[in-house]
C-alpha positions, -999 to +999 in steps of 0.1 A: -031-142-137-067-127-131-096-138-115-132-127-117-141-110-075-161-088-068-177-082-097-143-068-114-116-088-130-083-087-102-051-091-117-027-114-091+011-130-087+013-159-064+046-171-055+068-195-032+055-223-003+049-213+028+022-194+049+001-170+030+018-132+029-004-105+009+013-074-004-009-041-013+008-011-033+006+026-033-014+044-052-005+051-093+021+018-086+009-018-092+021-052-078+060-049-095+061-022-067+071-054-046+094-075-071+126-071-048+103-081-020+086-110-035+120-126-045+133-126-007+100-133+009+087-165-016+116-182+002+093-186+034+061-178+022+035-182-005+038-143-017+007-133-029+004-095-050-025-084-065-026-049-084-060-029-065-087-021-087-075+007-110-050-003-110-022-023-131-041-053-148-070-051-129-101-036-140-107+000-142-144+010-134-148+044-135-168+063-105-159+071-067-140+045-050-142+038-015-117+024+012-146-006+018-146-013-014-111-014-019-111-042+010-139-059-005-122-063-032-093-082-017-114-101+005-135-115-026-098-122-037-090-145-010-120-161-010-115-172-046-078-183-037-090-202-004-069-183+015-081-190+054-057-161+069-027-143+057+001-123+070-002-086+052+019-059+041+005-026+027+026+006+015+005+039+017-028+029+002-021-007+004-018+004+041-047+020+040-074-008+025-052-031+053-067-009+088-099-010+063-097-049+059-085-056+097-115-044+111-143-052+086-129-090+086-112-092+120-092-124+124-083-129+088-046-113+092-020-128+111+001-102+108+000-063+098+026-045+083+016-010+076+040+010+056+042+046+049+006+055+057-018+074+073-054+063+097-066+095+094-060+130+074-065+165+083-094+179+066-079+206+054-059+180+033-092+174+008-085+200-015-052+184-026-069+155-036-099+175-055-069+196-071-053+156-084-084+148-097-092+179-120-058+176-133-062+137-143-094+143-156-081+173-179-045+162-190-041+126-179-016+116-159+016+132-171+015+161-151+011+138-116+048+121-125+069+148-118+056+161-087+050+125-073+086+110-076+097+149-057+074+134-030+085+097-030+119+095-035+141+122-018+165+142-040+194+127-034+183+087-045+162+101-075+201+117-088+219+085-076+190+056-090+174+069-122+167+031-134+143+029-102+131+059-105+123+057-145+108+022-135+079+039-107+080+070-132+066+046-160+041+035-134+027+064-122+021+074-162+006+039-176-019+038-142-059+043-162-072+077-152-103+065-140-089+042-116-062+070-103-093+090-095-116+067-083-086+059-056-083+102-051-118+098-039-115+068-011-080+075+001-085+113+023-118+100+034-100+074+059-108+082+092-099+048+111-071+059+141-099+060+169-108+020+159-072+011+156-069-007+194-100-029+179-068-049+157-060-077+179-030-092+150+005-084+160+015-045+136+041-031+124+047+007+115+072+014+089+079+046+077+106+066+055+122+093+080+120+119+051+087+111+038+065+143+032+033+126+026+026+102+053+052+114+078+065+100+110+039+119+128+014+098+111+028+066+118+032+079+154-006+083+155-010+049+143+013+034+167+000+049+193-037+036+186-021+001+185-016-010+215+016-036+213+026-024+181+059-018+169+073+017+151+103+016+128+118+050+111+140+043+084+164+071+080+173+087+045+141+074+029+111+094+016+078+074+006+083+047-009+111+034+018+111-001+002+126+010-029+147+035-014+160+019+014+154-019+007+180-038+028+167-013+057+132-019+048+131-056+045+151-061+075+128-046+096+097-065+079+120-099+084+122-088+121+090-085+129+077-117+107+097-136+127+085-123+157+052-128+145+049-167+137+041-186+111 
């Protein structure tokens, strides 16, 4: 379904009963990112995946993109659904536009489940991110597939699970070029881990032992900003540790939604 917020047309799944759960994807993914997740969790909640701007079925606007917006975006969102306050669960930039949204709107989430993400990157870490861009903007997005699955999926799972990894593959190439880079724009401007203690909701830090992009160290740093929050490494998983590791991964979610209410 879509809806007009924000000025842009967002693209949106809602299913189940329950208490509201949000669920924001990575970048160059879109909302079937979290189909395995959706099925389980609809049981208890009212599952609700949007695909971000750029993204996916939503609209595509091209120009610089800004974490803000992003969480504007998803506010507008909620407000059109009448959703009062919602559990959330974000996976690299998903994780990302949730530290955005928890402090611009404090009190909306009732939970935080940040997933293979970083508060903050090194600034010696912008020229990848210019490098992405010039690449998209001259030859699409082919030549972003290959090296992205090498960096979300370790070796071993992308020999053993070449369904999964065909279905992210066909994400990463179908996601619009101006949305990819409008994202490359917002995403190594966050700068949030000295505000992190401001997030009053009950967190959780998930993150793939293997992953190379947002690595344990990162979700160490965001931990440790989060006063009360919990850390969970999942072992033999690289960045996208819900697909690679999903009865891991959804264990540890189910363990810390309980913990955190209704």
């Amino acid at each position: 379904m879509k809806i007009s917020a924000n000025g842009i047309d967002i693209n949106y799944v809602i299913e189940g009963e329950g208490p509201w759960l949000t669920m924001s994807h990575s970048l160059a993914c879109n909302l079937h990112m979290w189909d395995e997740e959706a099925k389980r969790l609809s049981r208890r909640y009212k599952v609700l995946r949007y695909d971000t701007r750029g993204h996916g079925g939503s609209a595509a606007p091209a120009g610089a993109y800004t974490l803000e917006l992003l969480a504007d975006d998803l506010h507008a969102l909620l407000q059109a659904l009448g959703v009062q306050s919602t559990h959330f669960v974000g996976l690299s930039m998903g994780g990302m536009i949730g530290q955005t949204y928890a402090l611009k709107y404090p009190g909306m989430f009732k939970s935080l489940a940040l997933c293979d993400t970083a508060s903050r990157y090194p600034a010696e870490a912008a020229g990848v991110w210019v490098d992405r861009i010039k690449t998209v903007e001259e030859q699409g997005m082919e030549p972003m597939v290959a090296p992205t699955l090498e960096r979300w999926f370790t070796a071993s799972y992308r020999k053993a699970h070449p369904e999964v990894v065909d279905k992210v593959a066909a994400m990463i190439r179908t996601t619009p070029v101006p949305g990819f880079v409008g994202c490359c724009h917002a995403i190594p401007k966050i700068n949030l881990t000295a505000r992190l203690a401001e997030i009053r909701c009950p967190a959780v830090v998930i993150v793939g032992k293997d992953d190379p992009g947002t690595p344990v160290a990162m979700a160490e740093d965001i931990h440790r900003a989060m006063p009360g929050s919990e850390l969970v490494v999942i072992p033999s998983a690289a960045h996208l540790s819900n697909l690679e590791q999903p009865g891991a991964f959804n264990q540890a979610l189910a363990d810390f939604l309980d913990k955190a209410g209704k």
